[in-house]
DOTORPA-976441 format. One record per residue (C-alpha): residue in three letters; z, y, x. Coordinates in nm, 4 decimals. Example, Ala and Ser with C-alpha at 12.3 -4.5 7.8 and 13.67 -1.06 7.14 Angstrom:
REM DOTORPA-976441
R aa zz yy xx
R ALA 0.7800 -0.4500 1.2300 .
R SER 0.7140 -0.1060 1.3670 .
REM end
This chain:
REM DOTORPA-976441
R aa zz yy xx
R UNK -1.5197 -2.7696 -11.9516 .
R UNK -1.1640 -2.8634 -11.9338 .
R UNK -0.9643 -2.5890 -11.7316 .
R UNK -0.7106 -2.8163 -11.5411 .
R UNK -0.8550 -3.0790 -11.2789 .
R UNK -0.5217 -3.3205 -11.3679 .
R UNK -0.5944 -3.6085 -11.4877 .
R UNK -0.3350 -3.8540 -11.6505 .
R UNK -0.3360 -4.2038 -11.4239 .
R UNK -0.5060 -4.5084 -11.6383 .
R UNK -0.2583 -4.7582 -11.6711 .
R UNK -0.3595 -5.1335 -11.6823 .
R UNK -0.2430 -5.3188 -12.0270 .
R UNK 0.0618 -5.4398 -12.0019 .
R UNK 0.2797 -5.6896 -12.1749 .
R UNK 0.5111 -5.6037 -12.4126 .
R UNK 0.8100 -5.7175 -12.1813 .
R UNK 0.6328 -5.4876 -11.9409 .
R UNK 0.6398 -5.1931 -12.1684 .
R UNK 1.0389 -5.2908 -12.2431 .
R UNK 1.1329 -5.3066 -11.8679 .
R UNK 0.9402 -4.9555 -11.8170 .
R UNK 1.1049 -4.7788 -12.1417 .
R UNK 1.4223 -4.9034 -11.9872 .
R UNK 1.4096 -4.7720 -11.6819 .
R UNK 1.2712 -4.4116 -11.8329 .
R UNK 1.6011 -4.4046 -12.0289 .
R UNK 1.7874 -4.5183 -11.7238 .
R UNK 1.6406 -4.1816 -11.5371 .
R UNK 1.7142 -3.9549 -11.8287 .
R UNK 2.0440 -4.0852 -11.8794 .
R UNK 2.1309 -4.0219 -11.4533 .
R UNK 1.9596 -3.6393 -11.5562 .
R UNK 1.6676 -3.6944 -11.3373 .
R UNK 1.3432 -3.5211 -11.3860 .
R UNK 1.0246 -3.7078 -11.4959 .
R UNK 0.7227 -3.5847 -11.3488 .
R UNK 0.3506 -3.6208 -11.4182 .
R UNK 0.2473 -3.9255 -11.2702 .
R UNK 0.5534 -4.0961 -11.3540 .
R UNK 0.5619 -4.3310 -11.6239 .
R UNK 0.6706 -4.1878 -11.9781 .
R UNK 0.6572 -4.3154 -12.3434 .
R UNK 0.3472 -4.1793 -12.5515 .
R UNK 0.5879 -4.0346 -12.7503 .
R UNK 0.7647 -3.8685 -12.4616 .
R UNK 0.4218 -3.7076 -12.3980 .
R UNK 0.3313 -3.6197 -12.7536 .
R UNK 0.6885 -3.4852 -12.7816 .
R UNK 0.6561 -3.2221 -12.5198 .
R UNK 0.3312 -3.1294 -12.5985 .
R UNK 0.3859 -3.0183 -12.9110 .
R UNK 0.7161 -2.8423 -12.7787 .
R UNK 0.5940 -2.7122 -12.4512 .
R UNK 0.1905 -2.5939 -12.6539 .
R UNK 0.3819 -2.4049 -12.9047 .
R UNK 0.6127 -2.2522 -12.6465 .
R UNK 0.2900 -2.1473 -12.4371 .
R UNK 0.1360 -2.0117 -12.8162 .
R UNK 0.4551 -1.8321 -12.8705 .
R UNK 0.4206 -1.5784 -12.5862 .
R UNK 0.0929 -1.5246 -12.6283 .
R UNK 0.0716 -1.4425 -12.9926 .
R UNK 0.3984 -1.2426 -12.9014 .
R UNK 0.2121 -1.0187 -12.6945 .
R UNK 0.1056 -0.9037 -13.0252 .
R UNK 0.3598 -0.7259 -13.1876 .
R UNK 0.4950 -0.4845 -12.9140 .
R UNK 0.1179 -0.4771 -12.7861 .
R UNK 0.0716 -0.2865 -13.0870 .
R UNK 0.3186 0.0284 -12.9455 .
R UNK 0.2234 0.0832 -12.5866 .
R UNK -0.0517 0.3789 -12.6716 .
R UNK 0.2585 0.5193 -12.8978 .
R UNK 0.5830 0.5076 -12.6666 .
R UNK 0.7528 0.8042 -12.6906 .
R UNK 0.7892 0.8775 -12.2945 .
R UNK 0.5848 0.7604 -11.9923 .
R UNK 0.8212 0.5710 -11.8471 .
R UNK 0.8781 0.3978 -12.1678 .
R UNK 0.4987 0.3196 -12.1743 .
R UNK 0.5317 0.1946 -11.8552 .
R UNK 0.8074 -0.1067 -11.9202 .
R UNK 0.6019 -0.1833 -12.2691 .
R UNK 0.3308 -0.2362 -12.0715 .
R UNK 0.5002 -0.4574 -11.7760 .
R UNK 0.6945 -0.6463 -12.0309 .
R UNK 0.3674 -0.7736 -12.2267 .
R UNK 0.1969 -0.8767 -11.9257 .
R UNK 0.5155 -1.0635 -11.8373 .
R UNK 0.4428 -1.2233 -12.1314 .
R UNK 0.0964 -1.3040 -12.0610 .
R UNK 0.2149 -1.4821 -11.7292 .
R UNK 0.4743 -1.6762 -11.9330 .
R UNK 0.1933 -1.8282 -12.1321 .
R UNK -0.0183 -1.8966 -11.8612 .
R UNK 0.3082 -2.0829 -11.6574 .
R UNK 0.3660 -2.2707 -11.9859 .
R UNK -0.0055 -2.3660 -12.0696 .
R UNK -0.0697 -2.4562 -11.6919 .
R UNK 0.3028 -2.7254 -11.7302 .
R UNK 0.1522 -2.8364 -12.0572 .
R UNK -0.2268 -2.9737 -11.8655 .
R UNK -0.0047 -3.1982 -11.6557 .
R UNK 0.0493 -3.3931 -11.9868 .
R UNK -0.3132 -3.4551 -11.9716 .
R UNK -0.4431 -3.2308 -12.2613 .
R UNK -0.6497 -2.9354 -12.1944 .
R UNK -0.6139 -2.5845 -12.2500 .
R UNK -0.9004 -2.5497 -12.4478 .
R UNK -0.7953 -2.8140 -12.6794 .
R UNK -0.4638 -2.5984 -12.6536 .
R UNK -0.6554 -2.3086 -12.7498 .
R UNK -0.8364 -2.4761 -13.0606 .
R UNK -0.5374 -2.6238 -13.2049 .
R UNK -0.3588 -2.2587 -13.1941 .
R UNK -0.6853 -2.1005 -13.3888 .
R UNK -0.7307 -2.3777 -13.6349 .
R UNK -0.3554 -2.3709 -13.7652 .
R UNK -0.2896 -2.7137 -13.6391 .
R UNK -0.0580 -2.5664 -13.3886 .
R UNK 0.2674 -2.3748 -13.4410 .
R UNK 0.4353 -2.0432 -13.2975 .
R UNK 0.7039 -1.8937 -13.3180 .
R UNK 0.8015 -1.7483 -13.6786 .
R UNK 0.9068 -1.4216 -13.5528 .
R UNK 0.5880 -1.2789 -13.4469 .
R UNK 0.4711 -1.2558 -13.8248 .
R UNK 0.6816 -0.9841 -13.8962 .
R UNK 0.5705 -0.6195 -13.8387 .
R UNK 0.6572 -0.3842 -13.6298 .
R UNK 0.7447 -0.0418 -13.8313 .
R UNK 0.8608 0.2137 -13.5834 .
R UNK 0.9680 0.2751 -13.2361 .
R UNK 1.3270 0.1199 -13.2592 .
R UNK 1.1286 -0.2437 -13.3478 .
R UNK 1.0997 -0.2129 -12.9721 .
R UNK 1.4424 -0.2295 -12.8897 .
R UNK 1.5397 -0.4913 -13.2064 .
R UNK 1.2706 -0.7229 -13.0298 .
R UNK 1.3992 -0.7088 -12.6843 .
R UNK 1.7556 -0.7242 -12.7754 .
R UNK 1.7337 -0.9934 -13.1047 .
R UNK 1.3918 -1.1489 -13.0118 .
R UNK 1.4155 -1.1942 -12.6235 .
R UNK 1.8503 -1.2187 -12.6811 .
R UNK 1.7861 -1.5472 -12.9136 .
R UNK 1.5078 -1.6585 -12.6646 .
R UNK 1.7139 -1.6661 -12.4221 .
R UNK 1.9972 -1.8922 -12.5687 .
R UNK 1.7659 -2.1105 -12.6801 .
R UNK 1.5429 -2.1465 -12.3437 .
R UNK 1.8499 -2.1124 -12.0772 .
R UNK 1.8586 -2.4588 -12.1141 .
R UNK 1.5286 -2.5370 -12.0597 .
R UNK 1.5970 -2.5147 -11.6865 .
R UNK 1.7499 -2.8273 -11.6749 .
R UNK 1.5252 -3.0406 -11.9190 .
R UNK 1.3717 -3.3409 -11.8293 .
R UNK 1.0437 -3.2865 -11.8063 .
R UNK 1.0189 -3.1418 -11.4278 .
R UNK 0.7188 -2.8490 -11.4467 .
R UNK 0.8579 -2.7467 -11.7622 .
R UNK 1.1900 -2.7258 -11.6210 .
R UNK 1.0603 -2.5273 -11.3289 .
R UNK 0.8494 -2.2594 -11.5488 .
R UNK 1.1082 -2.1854 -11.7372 .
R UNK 1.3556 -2.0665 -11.4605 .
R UNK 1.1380 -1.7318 -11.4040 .
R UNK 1.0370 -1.7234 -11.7493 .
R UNK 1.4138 -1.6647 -11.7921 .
R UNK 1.4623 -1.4034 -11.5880 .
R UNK 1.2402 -1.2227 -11.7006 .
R UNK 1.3492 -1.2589 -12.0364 .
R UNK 1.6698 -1.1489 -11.9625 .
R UNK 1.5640 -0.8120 -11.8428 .
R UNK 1.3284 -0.7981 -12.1458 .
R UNK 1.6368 -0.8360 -12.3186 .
R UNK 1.8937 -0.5458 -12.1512 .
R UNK 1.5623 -0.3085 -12.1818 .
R UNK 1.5602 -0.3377 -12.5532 .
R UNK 1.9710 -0.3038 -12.5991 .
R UNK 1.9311 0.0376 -12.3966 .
R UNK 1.6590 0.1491 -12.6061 .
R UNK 1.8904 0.1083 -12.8734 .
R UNK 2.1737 0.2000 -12.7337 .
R UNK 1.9650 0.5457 -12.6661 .
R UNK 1.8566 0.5724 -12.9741 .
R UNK 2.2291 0.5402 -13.1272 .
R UNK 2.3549 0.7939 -12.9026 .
R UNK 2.0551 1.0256 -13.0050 .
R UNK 2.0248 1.2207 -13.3414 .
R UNK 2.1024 1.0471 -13.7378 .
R UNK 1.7656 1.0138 -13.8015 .
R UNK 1.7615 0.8096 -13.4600 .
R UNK 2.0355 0.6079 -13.5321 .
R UNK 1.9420 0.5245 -13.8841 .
R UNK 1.5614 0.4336 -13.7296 .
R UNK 1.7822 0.1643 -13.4864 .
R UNK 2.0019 -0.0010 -13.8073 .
R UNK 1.6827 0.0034 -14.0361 .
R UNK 1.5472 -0.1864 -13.7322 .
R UNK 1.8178 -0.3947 -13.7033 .
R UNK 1.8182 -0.4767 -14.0477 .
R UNK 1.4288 -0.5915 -14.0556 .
R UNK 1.5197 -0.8198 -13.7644 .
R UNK 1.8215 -1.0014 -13.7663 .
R UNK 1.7609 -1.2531 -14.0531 .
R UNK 1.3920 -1.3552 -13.8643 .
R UNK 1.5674 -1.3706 -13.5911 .
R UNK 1.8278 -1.6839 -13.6845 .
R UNK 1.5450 -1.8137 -13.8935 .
R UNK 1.3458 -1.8331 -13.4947 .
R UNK 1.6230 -2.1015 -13.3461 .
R UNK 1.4776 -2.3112 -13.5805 .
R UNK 1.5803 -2.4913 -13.9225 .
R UNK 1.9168 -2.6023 -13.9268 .
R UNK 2.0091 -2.9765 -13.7670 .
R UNK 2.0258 -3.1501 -14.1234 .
R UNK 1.6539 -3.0416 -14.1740 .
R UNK 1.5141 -3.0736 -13.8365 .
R UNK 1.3009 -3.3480 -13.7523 .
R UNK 1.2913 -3.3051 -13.3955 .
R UNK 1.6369 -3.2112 -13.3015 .
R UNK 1.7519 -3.5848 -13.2529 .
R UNK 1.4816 -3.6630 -13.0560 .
R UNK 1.4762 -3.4265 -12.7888 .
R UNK 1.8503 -3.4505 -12.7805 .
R UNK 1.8151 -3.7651 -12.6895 .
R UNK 1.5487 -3.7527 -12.4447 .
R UNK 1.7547 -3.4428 -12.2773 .
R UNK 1.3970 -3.2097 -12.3574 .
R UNK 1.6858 -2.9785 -12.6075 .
R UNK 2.0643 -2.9900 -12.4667 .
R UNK 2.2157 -2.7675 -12.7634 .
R UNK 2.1143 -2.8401 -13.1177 .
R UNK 1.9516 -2.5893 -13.3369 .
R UNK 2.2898 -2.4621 -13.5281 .
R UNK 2.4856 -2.4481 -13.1667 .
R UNK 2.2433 -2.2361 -13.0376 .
R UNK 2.2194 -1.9905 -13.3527 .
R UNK 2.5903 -1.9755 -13.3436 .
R UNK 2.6436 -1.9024 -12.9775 .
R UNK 2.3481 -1.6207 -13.0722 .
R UNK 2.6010 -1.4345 -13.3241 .
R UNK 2.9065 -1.4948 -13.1386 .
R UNK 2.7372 -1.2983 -12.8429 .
R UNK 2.5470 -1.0547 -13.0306 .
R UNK 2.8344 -0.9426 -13.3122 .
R UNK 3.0136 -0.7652 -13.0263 .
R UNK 2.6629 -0.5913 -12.8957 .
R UNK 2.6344 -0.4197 -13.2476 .
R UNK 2.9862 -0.3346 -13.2399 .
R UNK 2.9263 -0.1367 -12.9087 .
R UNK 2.6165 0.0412 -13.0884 .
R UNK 2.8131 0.1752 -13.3877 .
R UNK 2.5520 -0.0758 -13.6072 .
R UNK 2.6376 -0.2521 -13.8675 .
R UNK 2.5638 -0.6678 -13.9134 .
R UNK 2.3116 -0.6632 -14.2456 .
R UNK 2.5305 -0.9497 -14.3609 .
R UNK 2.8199 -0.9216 -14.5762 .
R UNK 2.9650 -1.2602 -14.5582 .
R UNK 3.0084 -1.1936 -14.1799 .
R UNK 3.3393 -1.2485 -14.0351 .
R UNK 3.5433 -1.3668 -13.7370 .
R UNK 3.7116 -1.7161 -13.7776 .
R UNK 3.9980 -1.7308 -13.5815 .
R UNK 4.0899 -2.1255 -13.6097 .
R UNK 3.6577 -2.1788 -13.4719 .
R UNK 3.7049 -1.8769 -13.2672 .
R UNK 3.3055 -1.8080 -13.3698 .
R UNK 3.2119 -1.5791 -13.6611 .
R UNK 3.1476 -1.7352 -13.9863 .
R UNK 2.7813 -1.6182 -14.1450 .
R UNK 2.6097 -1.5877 -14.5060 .
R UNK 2.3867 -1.8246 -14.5753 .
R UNK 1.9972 -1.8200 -14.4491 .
R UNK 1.7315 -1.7403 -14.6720 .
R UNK 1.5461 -2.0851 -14.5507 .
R UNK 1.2396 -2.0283 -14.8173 .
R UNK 1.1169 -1.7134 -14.6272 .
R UNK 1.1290 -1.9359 -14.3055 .
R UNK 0.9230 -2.2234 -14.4439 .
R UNK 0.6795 -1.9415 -14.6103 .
R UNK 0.5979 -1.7779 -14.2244 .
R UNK 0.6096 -2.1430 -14.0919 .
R UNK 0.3406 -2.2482 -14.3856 .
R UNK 0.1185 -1.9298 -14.2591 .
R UNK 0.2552 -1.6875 -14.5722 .
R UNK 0.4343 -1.4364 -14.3591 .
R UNK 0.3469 -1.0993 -14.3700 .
R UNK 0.1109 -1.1102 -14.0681 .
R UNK 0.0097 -1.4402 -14.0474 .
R UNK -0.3745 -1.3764 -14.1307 .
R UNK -0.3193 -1.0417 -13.9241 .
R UNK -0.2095 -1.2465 -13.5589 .
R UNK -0.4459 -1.4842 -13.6031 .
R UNK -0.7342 -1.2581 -13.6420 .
R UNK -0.6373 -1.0786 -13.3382 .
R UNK -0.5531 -1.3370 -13.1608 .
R UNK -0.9070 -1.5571 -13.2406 .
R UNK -1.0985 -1.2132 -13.1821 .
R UNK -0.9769 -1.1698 -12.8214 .
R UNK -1.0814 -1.5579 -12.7473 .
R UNK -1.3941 -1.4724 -12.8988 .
R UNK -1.4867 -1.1189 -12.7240 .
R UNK -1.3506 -1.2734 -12.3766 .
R UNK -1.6023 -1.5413 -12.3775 .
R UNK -1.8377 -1.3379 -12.1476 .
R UNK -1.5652 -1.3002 -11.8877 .
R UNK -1.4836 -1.6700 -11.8827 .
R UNK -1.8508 -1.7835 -11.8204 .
R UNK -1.8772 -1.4752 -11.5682 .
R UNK -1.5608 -1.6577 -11.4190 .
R UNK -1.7286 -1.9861 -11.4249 .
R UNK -2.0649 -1.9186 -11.2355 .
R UNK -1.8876 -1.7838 -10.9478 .
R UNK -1.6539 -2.0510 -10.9094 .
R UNK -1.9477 -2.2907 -10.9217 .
R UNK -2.1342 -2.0342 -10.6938 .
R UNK -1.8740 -2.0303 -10.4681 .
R UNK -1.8264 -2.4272 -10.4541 .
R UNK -2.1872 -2.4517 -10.4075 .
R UNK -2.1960 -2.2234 -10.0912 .
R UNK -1.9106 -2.3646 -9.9268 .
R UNK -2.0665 -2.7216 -9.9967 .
R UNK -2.3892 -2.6228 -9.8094 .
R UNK -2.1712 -2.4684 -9.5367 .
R UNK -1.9979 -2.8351 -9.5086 .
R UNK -2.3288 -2.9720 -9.4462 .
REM end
C-alpha cells in the first residue's frame, strides 16, 4: 500500500505541437525563476530528473544516520550523548521531509524504499567510510555536514517548489550540525597530544571522501548540465568543491591542523587555493558498492526495514480502525 495519497493528474494525449507549446512555456517559467509545483505541467524528464536527485538525497540521510548512530552509547560526556542523539534524529526528519517532496512526483515511498535495498538507488559516498574514534564525530559534522551545506544552500531556491521548501530547515539544521562538530574539534585540539593527534588522524580519514561527496568533477558528470539548465543545481560540481576548500582551509588553520594534501596552496591571481589532484578510482569504487562499508550499511539499513515491519502493519490497522469508526460516526 502506497504511503502517499498524491496522485500525479492523467493528462489527455496530446499533439506533438501541444507537447512543444507546453515544454515552451516550462522553460519560459524556469527561465523567470519560478517554482514548478506538482500539478503543474513538467517534462518526464523533469520528473525522472528530480527523482533520482531528490530519492537519493532522501537515501542519503537516512543511511547517514548510520555512521554517527554507531557512537551515541560511546560519547564521552552526557551532554555529548545528548547532541549525538538530537542530531541523528534530525536526520531522520530530513529523510522523511525529503521522501514525503519526492511522493509529489508520483512515485511511492515504498518503491523508494526497494530501489535503496536492491542497489538500484544511490547515496551518498561518504557514508561508506568508517567511523574509527570519537574525533570522526567532529570530522563528520564539520567536513560532512560543512560540504553539505555548500552544496544544498542552494537548494532553497531550486525549481522544483516542495523540494525547495524542505530544504530551507533541512539547512538549518545542518548548519548547526556543522558548528557542533568544529567545536568538538576545536575541544579536542585544545585538549591533550594524544587528543589532538586523534582530531588530525580524523581529519586525515575524512577530507579526501569528503571532495570526492560534491560529486565527480563537471567534465565527468552526466547530470551537471542538466540540472544547470533546468535551475534543479545553481553551482556546478567543481564550484561548489572549491568554495568548500576556500572556506574550510582557514577552519584548519584556526585548529592548529594540518590539510592532508601537499599540493595545497593559496593562488593569489584566483584568490582560491589550488589542490592535488583527487583520487577519482576510490570514488567510483564506493559509488560501484566496493567501499569499505558498503555491504555493512546496507545490511543495517535492510535489517531495520525488515524488523520494523510489525510496527508499520500495527500503524496500518489503526489508521484503518480509526477511518472505519469515524465513517460509522458520519453515518
Amino acid at each position: 500500500m502506497p504511503l502517499t495519497n498524491y496522485q500525479r493528474p492523467k493528462t489527455k494525449k496530446m499533439s506533438e505541437e501541444q507537447i512543444k507549446s507546453l515544454e515552451r512555456q516550462f522553460e519560459e517559467r524556469i527561465a523567470r525563476d519560478e517554482k514548478i509545483e506538482p500539478k503543474d505541467w513538467m517534462p518526464e524528464k523533469y520528473r525522472q530528473t528530480h527523482i533520482r536527485q531528490m530519492s537519493q538525497h532522501a537515501h542519503s540521510e537516512i543511511v547517514g544516520m548510520l555512521p554517527e548512530g554507531n557512537w551515541i552509547t560511546r560519547a564521552p560526556s552526557l551532554r555529548r550523548k545528548v547532541a549525538l542523539l538530537a542530531k541523528v534524529q534530525d536526520e531522520a526528519g530530513h529523510g522523511l521531509y525529503l521522501y514525503s517532496a519526492t511522493e509529489t512526483l508520483g512515485i511511492s515511498r515504498e518503491e523508494m524504499y526497494e530501489q535503496l535495498h536492491t542497489g538500484k538507488a544511490k547515496y551518498s559516498s561518504i557514508f561508506n567510510y568508517p567511523t574509527l574514534t570519537w574525533a570522526d564525530m567532529g570530522a563528520i559534522g564539520w567536513l560532512v555536514d560543512g560540504a553539505a551545506i555548500i552544496n544544498q544552500v542552494p537548494l532553497c531556491s531550486t525549481s522544483y517548489g516542495p523540494y525547495a521548501r524542505a530544504m530551507i530547515r533541512v539547512c538549518k539544521e545542518e548548519s548547526f550540525h556543522q558548528r557542533q562538530g568544529y567545536e568538538i574539534m576545536l575541544k579536542l585540539c585544545n585538549g591533550s597530544p594524544e587528543q589532538k593527534e586523534m582530531a588530525q588522524d580524523a581529519l586525515n580519514r575524512w577530507w579526501w571522501p569528503s571532495l570526492m561527496m560534491l560529486g565527480p568533477t563537471d567534465a565527468a558528470s552526466v547530470h551537471t548540465e542538466q540540472s544547470m539548465k533546468w535551475k534543479l543545481k545553481r553551482k556546478t560540481n567543481d564550484e561548489l568543491r572549491q568554495q568548500f576548500i576556500d572556506q574550510t582551509v582557514p577552519q584548519a588553520d584556526v585548529l592548529g591542523l594540518t590539510i592532508p594534501d601537499p599540493d595545497l596552496k593559496w593562488n593569489e591571481e584566483r584568490q582560491s587555493y589550488d589542490f592535488g589532484e583527487i583520487n577519482w578510482d576510490e570514488f567510483w569504487q564506493v559509488v560501484k558498492g566496493h567501499g569499505p562499508m558498503n555491504k555493512e550499511r546496507m545490511k543495517a539499513r535492510v535489517g531495520a526495514w525488515e524488523r520494523g515491519e510489525w510496527v508499520r502493519d500495527a500503524a496500518m490497522a489503526y489508521a484503518e480502525k480509526q477511518q472505519e469508526r469515524k465513517e460509522k460516526e458520519a453515518v
